[in-house]
BALUM-220783 format. One record per atom (N, C-alpha, C, O): atom name; x, z, y. Coordinates in steps of 0.05 Angstrom, whole numbers, plus 5000, padded with zeros to 4 digits. Atoms other than C-alpha are relative to their C-alpha. Example, Ala and Ser with C-alpha at 12.3 -4.5 7.8 and 13.67 -1.06 7.14 Angstrom:
2
<"N" <5018 5000 4976>>;
<"CA" <5246 5156 4910>>;
<"C" <5018 5000 5024>>;
<"O" <5039 5013 5024>>;
<"N" <4984 4999 4976>>;
<"CA" <5273 5143 4979>>;
<"C" <4985 5014 5022>>;
<"O" <4995 5018 5044>>;
This chain:
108
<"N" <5019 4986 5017>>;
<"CA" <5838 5907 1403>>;
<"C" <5015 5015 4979>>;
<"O" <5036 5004 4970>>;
<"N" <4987 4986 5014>>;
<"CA" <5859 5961 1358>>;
<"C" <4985 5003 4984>>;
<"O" <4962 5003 4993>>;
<"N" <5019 4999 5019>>;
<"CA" <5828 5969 1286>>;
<"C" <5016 5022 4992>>;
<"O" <5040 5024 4993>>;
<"N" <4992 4975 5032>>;
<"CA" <5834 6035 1238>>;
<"C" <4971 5004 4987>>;
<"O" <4948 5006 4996>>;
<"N" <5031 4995 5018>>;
<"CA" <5788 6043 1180>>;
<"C" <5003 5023 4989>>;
<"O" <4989 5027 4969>>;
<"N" <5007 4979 5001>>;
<"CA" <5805 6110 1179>>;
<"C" <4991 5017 5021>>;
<"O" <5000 5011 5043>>;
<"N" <5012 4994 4978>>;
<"CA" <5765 6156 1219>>;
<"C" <5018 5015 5013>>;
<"O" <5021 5016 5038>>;
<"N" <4981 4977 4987>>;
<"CA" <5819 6210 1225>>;
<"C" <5024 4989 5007>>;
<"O" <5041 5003 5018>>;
<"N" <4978 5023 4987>>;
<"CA" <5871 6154 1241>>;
<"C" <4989 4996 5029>>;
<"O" <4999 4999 5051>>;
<"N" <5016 5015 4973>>;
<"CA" <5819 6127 1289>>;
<"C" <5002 5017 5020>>;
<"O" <5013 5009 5041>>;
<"N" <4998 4984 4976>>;
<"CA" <5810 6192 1330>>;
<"C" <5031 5003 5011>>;
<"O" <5038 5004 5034>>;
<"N" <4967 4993 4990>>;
<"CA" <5887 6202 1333>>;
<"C" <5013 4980 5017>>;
<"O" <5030 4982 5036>>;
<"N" <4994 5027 4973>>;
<"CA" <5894 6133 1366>>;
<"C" <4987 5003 5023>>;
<"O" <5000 4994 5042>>;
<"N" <5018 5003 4984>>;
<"CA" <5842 6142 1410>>;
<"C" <5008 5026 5016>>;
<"O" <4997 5029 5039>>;
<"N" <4991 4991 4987>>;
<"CA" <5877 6200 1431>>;
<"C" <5029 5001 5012>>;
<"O" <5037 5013 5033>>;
<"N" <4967 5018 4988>>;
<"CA" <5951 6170 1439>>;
<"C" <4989 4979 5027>>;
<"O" <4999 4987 5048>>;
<"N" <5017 5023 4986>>;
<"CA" <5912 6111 1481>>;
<"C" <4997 5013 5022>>;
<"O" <5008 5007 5043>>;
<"N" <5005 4992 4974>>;
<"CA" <5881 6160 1525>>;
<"C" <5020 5023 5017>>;
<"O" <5016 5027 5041>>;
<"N" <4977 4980 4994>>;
<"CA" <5940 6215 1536>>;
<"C" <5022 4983 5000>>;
<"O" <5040 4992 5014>>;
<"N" <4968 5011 4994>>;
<"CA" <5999 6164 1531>>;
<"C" <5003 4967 5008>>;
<"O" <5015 4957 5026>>;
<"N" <5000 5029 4997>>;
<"CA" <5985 6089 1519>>;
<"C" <4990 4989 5025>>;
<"O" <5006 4976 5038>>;
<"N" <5015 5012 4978>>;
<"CA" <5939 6068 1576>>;
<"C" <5007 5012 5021>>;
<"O" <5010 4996 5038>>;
<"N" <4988 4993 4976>>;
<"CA" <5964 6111 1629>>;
<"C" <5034 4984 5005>>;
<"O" <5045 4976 5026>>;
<"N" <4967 5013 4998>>;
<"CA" <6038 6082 1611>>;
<"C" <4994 4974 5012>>;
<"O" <5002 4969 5034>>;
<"N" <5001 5025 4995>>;
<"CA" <6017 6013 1614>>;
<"C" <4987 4990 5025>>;
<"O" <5000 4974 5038>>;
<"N" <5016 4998 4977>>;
<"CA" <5963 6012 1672>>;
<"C" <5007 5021 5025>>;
<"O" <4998 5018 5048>>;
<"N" <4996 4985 4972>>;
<"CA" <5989 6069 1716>>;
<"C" <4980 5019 4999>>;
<"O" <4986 5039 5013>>;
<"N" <5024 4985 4998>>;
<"CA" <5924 6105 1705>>;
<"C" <5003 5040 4993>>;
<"O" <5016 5054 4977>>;
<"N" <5003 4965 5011>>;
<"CA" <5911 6183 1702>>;
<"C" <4981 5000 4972>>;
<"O" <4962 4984 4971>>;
<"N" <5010 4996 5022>>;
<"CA" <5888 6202 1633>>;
<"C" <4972 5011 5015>>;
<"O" <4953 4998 5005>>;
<"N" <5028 5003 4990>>;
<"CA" <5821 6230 1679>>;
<"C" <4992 4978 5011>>;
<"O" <4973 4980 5026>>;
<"N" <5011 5027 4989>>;
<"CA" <5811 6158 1696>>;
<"C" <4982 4984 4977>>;
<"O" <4964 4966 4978>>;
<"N" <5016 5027 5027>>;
<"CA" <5790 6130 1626>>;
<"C" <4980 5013 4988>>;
<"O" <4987 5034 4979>>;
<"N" <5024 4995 5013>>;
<"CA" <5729 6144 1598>>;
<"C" <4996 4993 4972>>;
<"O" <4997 4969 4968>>;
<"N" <5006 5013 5031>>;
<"CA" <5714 6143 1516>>;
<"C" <4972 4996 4994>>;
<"O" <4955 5011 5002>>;
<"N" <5019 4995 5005>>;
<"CA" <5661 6120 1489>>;
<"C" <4989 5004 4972>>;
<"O" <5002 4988 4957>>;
<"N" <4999 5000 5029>>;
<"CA" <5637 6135 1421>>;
<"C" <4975 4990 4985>>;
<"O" <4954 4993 4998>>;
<"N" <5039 5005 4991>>;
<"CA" <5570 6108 1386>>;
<"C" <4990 5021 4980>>;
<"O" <4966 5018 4975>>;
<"N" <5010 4982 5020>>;
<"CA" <5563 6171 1332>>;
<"C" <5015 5034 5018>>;
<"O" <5034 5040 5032>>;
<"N" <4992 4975 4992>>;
<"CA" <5564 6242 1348>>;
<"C" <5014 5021 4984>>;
<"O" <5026 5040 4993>>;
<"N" <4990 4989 5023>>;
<"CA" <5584 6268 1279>>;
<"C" <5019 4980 4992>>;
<"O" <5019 4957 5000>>;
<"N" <4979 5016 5013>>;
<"CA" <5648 6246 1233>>;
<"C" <5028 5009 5018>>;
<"O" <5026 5019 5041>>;
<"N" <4979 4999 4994>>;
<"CA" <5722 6250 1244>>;
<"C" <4996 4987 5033>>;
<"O" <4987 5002 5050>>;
<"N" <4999 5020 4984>>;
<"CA" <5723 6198 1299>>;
<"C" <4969 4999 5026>>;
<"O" <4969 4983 5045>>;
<"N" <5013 5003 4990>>;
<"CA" <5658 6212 1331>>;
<"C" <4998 5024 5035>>;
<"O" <5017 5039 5039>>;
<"N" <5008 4980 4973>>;
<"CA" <5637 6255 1402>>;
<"C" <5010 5022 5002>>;
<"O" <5027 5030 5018>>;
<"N" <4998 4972 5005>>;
<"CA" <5636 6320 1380>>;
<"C" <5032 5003 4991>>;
<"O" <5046 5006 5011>>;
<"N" <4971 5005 5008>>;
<"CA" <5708 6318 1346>>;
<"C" <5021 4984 5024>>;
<"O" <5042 4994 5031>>;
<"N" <4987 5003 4980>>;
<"CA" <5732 6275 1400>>;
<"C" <5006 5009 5026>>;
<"O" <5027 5006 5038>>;
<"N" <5006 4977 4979>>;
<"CA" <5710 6318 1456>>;
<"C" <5030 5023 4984>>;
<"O" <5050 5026 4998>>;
<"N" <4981 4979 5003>>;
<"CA" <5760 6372 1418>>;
<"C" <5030 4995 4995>>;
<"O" <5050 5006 5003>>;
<"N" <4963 5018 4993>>;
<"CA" <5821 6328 1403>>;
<"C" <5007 4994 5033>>;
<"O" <5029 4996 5044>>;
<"N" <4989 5014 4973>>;
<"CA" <5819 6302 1471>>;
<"C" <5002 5029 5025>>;
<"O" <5020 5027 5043>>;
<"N" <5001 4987 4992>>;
<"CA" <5802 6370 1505>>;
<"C" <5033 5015 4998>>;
<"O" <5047 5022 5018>>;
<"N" <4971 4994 5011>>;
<"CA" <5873 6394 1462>>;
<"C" <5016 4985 5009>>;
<"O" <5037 4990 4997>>;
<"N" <4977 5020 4995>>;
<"CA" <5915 6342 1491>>;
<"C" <5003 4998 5034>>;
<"O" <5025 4995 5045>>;
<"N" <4999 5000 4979>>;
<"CA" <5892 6341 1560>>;
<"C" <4995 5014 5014>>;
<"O" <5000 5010 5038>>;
<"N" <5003 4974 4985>>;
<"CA" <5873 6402 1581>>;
<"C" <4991 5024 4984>>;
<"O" <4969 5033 4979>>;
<"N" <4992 4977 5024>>;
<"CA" <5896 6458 1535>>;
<"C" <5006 5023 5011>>;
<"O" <5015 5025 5034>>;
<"N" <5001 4969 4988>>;
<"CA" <5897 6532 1543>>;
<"C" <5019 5008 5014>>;
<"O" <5042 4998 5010>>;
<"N" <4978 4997 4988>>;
<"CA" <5935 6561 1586>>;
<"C" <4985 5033 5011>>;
<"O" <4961 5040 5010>>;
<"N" <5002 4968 5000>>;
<"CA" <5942 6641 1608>>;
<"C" <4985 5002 5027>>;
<"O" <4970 5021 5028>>;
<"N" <5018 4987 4979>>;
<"CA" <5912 6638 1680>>;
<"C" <4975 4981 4999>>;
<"O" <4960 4983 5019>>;
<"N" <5016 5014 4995>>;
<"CA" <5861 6585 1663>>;
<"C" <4969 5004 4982>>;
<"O" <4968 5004 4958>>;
<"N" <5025 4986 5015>>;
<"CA" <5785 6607 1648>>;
<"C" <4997 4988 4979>>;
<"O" <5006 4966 4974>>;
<"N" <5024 5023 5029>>;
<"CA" <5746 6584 1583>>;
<"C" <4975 5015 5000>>;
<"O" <4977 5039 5005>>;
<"N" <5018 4991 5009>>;
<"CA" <5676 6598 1567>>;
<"C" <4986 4984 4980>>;
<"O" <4985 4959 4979>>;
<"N" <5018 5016 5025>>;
<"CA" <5632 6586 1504>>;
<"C" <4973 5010 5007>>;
<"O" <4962 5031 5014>>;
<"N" <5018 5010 4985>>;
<"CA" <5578 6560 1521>>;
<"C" <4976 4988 4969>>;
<"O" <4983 4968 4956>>;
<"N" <5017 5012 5022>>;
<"CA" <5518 6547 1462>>;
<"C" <5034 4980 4971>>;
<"O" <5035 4957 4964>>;
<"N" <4986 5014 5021>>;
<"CA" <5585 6539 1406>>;
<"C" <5017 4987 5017>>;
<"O" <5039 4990 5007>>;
<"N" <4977 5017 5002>>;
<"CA" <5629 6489 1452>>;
<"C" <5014 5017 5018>>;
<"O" <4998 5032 5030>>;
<"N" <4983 4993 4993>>;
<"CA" <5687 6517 1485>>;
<"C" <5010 4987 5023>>;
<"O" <5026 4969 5020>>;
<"N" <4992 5015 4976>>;
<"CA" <5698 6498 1558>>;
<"C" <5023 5018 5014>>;
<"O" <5032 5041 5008>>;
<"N" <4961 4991 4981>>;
<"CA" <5766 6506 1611>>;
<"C" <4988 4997 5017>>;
<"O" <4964 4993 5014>>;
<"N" <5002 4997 4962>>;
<"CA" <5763 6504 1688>>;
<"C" <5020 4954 4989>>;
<"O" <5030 4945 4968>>;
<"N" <5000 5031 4999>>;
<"CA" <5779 6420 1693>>;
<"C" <4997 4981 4981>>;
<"O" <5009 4961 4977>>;
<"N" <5004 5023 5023>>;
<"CA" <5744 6392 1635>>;
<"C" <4979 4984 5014>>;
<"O" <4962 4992 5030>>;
<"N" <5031 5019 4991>>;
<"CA" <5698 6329 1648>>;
<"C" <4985 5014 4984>>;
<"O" <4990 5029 4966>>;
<"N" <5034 4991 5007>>;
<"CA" <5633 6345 1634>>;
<"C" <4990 4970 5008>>;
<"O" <5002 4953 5020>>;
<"N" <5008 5022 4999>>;
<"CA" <5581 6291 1630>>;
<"C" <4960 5016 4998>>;
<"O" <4949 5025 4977>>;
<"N" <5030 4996 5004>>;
<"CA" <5498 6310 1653>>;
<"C" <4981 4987 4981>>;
<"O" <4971 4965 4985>>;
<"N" <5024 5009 5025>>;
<"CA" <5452 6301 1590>>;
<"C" <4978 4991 5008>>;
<"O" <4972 4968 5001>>;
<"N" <5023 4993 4992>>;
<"CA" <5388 6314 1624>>;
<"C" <5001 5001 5031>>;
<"O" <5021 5007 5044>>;
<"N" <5002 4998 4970>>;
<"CA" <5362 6309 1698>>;
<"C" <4993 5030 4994>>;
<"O" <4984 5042 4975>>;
<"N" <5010 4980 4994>>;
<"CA" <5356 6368 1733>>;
<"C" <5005 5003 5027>>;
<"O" <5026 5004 5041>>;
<"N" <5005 5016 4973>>;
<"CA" <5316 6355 1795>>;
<"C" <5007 5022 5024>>;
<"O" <5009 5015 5048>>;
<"N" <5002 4980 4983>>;
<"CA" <5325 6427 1823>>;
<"C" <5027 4997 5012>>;
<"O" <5032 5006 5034>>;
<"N" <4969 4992 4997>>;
<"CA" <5402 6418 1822>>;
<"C" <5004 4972 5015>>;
<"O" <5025 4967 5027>>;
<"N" <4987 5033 4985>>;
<"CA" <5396 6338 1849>>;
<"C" <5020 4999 4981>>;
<"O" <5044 5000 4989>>;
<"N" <4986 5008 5020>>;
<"CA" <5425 6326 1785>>;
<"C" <4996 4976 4978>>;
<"O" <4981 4986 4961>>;
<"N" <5004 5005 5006>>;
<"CA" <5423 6268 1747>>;
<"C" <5003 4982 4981>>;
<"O" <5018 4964 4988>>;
<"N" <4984 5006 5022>>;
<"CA" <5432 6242 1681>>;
<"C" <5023 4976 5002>>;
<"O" <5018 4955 5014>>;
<"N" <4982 5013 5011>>;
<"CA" <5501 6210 1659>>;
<"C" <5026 5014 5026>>;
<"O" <5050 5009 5025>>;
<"N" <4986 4989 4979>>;
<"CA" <5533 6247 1720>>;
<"C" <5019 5014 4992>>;
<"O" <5017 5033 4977>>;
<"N" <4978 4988 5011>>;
<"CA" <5602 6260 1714>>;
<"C" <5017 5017 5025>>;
<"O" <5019 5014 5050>>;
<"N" <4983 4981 4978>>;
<"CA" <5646 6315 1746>>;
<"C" <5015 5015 4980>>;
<"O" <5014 5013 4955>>;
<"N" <4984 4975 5012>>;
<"CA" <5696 6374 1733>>;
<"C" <4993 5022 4999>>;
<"O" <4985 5032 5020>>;
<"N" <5005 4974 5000>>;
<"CA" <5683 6440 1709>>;
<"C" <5018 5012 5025>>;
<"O" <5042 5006 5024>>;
<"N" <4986 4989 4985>>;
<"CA" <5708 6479 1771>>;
<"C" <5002 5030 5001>>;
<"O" <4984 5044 4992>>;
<"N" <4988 4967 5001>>;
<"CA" <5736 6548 1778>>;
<"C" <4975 5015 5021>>;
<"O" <4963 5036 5014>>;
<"N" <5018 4981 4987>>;
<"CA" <5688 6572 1831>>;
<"C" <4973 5005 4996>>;
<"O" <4960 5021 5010>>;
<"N" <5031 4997 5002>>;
<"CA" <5616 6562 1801>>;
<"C" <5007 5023 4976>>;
<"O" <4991 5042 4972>>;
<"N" <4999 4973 5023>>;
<"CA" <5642 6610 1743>>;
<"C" <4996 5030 5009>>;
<"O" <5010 5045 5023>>;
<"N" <5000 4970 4998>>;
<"CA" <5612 6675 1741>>;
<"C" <5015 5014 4984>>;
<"O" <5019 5009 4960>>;
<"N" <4984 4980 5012>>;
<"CA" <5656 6733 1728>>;
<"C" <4984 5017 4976>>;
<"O" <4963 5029 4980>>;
<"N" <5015 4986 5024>>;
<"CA" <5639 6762 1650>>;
<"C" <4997 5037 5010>>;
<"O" <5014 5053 5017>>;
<"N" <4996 4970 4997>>;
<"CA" <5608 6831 1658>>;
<"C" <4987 5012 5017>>;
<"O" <4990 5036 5020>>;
């Protein structure tokens, strides 16, 4: 168990953990571990950790798309995680996958 009672300590562990510690120790791919967070706001919470962890594990690069999307900023192999069913798509909440390069429409 790891404690920080700072939040901006906290996220920075939580991104050592998932980019270096737990893959070293377990063998695991950093797309293997899942975070979970229980606040969406704050240093340490969802929203912020979604962007630390996005920076560490899958960071810009010159042939790789991005689109902004309602404010957040997505790449071609970020997890994503379904909010909402959506029955047309056989989609259904908590559903996890990768942004992939071929559902992207070309801007324009």
């Amino acid at each position: 168990m790891f404690t920080q009672d700072d939040p901006e300590q906290a996220a920075a562990l939580v991104v050592d953990l998932v980019s270096s510690r737990i893959p070293k120790k377990f063998g695991l791919k950093p797309a293997d571990i899942q975070v979970l967070a229980p606040m969406y706001r704050g240093a340490a919470g969802v929203m912020n950790l979604n962007l630390l962890l996005q920076a560490a594990l899958n960071p810009p690069a010159p042939n790789k798309p991005e689109r902004k999307v309602g404010g957040t900023l997505f790449r071609v192999g970020d997890r994503v995680m379904q909010l909402r069913n959506n029955y047309d798509k056989e989609c259904s909440t908590e559903t996890l996958a990768r942004s992939p390069r071929s559902t992207w429409k070309s801007k324009g």
